[in-house]
N, C-alpha and C positions, 0 to 999 in steps of 0.2 A: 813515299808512294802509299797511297792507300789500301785498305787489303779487300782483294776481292771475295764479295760474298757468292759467287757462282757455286762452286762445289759443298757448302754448307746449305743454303737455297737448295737447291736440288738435289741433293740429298733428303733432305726434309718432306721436300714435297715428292719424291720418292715413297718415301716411307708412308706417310699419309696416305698414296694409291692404295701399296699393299697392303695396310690395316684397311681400308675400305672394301677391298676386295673379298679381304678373307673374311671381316667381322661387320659388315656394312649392312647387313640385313639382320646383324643379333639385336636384338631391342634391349640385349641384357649387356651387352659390354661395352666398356665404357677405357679411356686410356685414366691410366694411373700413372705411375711417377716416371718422371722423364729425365734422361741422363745424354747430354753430348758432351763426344769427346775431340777435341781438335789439334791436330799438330801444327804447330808454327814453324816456320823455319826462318832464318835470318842468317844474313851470311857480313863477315866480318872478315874482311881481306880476301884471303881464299879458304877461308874455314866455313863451314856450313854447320849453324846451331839450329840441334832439334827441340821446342816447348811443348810440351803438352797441357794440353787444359782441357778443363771440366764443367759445366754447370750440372745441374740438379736440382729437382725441386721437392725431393722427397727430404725430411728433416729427420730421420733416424740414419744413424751414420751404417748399422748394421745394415740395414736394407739397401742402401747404397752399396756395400759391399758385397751384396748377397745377389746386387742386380750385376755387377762388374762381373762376378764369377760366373752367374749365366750366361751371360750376354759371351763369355772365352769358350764356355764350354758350347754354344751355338755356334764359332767360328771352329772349333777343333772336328766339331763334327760334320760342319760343311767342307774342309778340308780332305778327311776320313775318307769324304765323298768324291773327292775327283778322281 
């Protein structure tokens, strides 16, 4: 079965809205390094395997990690919030 791109698709373009919304009229900002994350799932018998993957295009491994730990502490504090 091939894997549907629906929920990565749209999400994307998603995201795309709200950076346009919020920074669409700055003439100064501009997107910098970009990080998705995807869970795969596959099921073997009646077991269910979870993969996770990554791309990235930023080439410092620190900054990768420096965006991972922002990107938790944005979900910890929209959490905080409900």
């Amino acid at each position: 079965m091939a894997l549907d791109r629906t929920k990565l698709g749209t999400l994307a373009s998603e995201q795309m809205e709200a950076l346009e919304l919020d920074y669409g009229d700055d003439g100064h900002a501009e997107i910098g390094d970009v990080l998705t994350i995807v869970e795969v799932l596959t099921t073997e018998g009646d077991q269910v395997r979870s993969t996770v993957r990554t791309r990235f295009n930023a080439t410092d491994p620190y900054r990768i990690v420096g965006l991972l730990r922002a990107a938790e502490q944005n979900v910890l504090l929209a959490l905080a919030e409900e």
